[in-house]
C-alpha positions in Angstrom: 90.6 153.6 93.5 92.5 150.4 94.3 95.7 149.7 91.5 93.8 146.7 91.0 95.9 146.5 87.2 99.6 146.4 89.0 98.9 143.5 91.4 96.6 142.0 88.8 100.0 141.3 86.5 102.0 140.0 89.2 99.6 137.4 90.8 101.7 134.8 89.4 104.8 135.6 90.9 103.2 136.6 94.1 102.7 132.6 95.8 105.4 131.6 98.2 108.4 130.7 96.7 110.8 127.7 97.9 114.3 129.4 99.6 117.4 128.4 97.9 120.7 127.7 100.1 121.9 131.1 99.4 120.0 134.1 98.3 121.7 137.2 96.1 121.6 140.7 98.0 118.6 142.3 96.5 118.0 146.1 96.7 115.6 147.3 100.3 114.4 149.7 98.9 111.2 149.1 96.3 110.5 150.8 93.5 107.2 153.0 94.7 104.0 153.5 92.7 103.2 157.0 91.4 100.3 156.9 93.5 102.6 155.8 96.4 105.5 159.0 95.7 102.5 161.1 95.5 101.0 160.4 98.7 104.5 159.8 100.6 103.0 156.7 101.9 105.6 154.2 101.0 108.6 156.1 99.1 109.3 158.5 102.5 108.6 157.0 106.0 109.3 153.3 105.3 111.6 151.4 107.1 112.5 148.4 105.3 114.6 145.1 105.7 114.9 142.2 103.6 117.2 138.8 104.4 119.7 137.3 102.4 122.5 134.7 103.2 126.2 135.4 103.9 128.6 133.5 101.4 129.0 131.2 103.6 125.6 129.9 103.2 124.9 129.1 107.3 125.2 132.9 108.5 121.8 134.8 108.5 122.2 138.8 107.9 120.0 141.3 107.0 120.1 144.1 104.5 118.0 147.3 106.4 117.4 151.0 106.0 119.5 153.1 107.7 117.7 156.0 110.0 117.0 160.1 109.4 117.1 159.2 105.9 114.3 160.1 103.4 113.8 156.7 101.3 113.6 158.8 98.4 117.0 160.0 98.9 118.9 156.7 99.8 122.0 155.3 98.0 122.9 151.4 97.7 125.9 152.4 99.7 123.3 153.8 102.8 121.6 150.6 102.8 123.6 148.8 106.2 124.2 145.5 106.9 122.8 143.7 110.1 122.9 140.3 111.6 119.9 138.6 113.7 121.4 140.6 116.8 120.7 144.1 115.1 124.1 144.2 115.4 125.8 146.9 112.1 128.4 144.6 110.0 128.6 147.6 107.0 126.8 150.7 105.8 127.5 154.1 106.5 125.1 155.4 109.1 123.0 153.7 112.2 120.5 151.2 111.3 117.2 152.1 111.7 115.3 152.5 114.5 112.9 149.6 114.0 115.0 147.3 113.1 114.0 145.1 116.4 110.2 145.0 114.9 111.7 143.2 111.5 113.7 140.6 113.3 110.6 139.5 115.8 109.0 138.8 112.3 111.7 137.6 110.6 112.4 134.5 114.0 109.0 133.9 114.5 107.5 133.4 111.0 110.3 131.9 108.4 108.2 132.3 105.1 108.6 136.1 106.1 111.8 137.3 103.2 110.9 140.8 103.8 109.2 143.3 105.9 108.4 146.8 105.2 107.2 148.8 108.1 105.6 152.4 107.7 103.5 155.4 108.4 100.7 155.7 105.6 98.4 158.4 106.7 94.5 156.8 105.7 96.2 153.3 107.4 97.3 154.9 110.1 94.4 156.9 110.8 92.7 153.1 111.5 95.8 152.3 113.7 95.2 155.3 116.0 91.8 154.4 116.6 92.8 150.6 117.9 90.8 149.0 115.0 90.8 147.3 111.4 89.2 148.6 108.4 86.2 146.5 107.9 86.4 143.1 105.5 84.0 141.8 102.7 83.8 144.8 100.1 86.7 144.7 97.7 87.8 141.1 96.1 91.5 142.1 95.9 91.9 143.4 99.9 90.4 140.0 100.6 93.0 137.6 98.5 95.6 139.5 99.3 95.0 140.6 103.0 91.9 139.6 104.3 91.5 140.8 108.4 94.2 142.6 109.1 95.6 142.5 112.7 95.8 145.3 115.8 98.8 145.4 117.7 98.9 147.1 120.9 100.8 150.2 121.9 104.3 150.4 123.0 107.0 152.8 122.8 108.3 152.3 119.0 112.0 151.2 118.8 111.5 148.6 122.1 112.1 145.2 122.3 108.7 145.3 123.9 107.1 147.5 120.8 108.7 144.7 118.5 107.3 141.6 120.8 103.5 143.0 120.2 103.2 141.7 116.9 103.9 137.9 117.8 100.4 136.7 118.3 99.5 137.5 114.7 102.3 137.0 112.2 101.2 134.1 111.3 97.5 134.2 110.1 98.2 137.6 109.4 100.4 139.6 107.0 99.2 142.8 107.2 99.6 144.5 111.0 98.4 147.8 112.5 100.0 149.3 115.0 98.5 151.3 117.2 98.7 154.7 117.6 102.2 154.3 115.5 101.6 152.4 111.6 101.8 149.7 110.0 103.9 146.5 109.3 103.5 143.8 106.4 106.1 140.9 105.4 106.0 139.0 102.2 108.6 136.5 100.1 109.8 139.7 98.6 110.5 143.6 99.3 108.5 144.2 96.5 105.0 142.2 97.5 105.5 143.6 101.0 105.0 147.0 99.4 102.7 145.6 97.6 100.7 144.8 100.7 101.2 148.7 102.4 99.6 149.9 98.7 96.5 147.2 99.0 96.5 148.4 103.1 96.3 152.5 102.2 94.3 152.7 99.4 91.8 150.3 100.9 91.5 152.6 103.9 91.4 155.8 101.6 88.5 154.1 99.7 87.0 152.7 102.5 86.5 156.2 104.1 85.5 158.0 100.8 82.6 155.4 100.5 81.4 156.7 103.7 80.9 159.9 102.6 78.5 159.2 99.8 76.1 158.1 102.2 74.7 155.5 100.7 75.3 151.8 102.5 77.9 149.8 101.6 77.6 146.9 99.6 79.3 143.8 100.8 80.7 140.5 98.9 78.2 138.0 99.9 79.4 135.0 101.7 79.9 131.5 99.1 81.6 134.7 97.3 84.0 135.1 100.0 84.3 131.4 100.6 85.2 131.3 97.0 88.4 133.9 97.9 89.4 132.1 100.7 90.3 128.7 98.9 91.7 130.6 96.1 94.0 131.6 99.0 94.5 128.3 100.6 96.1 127.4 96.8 98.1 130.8 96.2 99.8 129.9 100.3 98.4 133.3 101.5 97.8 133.5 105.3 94.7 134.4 106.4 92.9 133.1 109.7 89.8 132.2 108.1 91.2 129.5 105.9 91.1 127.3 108.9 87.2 127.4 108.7 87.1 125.6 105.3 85.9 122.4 104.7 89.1 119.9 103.0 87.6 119.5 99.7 87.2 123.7 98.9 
């Protein structure tokens, strides 16, 4: 079942929100679900970044998770500090891995504040088949995702493996990666989590559904239409918004 009561709460506080000059250091690491510890989906294999600004207000860094860390068992004083070069300024171990992935995001799409990249098993089961659970069945997926994008294959950790995302960060917050995960970027650490949660328990539903064998019941289209403007107003990307008319 889809936490449709936890995201329900923080709709309001989950539109785009104007940057100030400078941004306080906020914690990477987000506080997980139950349903998320239990499953391991977002509280053990995540690799997570969020930006802030140096004091001096013109110097971007990033605040990352370090590597061959369990999430669950990171300290504020693990967390490292990076700047745009992946370069370590402070922390006590290496960077992660990934950390290449979250800066392609990060330079190419600016309303991207944070980026949480992971493993989820049900998501990831999509990712190693090349292809996107299917749209049009659950009102929350579509608001807050909508199609979610297939990146190709290349060897994690890799400039190249980072530069596969590119084409879609921009209509798309919410990317598979094949045969490796997932990756999603929001204003926040905490709606980027958000988004791996909406991701994995979609799939896991998705795939439950097909075992009742009964057909699936999709949202029909004005009702869809109807999500998509209430995404154009809320600043959520999704591809399809181009398609409506001005006045929806």
């Amino acid at each position: 079942m889809l936490r449709r009561n936890r995201v329900s709460r923080g709709r309001k506080r989950f539109l785009p929100q104007r940057q100030p000059a400078l941004l306080k250091p906020i914690s990477c690491v987000p506080k997980s679900s139950p349903s998320a510890e239990s499953s391991g989906s977002a509280a053990t294999s995540t690799a997570t970044v969020a930006t802030l600004a140096c004091a001096s207000g013109r110097t971007r860094c990033l605040l990352c998770t370090p590597t061959l860390i369990s999430k669950r068992d990171i300290q504020p004083a693990d967390i490292c500090l990076c700047d745009l070069d992946g370069n370590m300024l402070a922390g006590n171990g290496p960077r992660t891995s990934e950390l290449l992935l979250h800066l392609e995001i990060y330079k190419a799409n600016p309303r991207a504040r944070a980026v949480v990249h992971c493993h989820p098993p049900h998501a990831t089961a999509f990712a190693i088949t090349g292809t996107a659970p299917p749209i049009g069945l659950i009102p929350e997926y579509e608001i807050f995702i909508g199609p979610a994008a297939v990146a190709r294959y290349e060897t994690p950790g890799t400039q190249a493996f980072a530069e596969t995302v590119l084409p879609f960060i921009q209509d798309h917050n919410t990317i598979l990666l094949s045969n490796h995960g997932i990756v999603c970027w929001a204003d926040t650490v905490t709606h980027a989590e958000w988004l791996v949660e909406i991701l994995e328990n979609y799939c896991k539903t998705y795939l439950i559904a097909q075992q009742i064998g009964k057909p699936l019941a999709f949202l029909p289209d004005e009702k869809i239409q109807e999500i998509l403007a209430l995404k154009r107003r809320m600043g959520l990307p999704d591809a399809r918004i181009a398609q409506l008319e001005p006045h929806e």
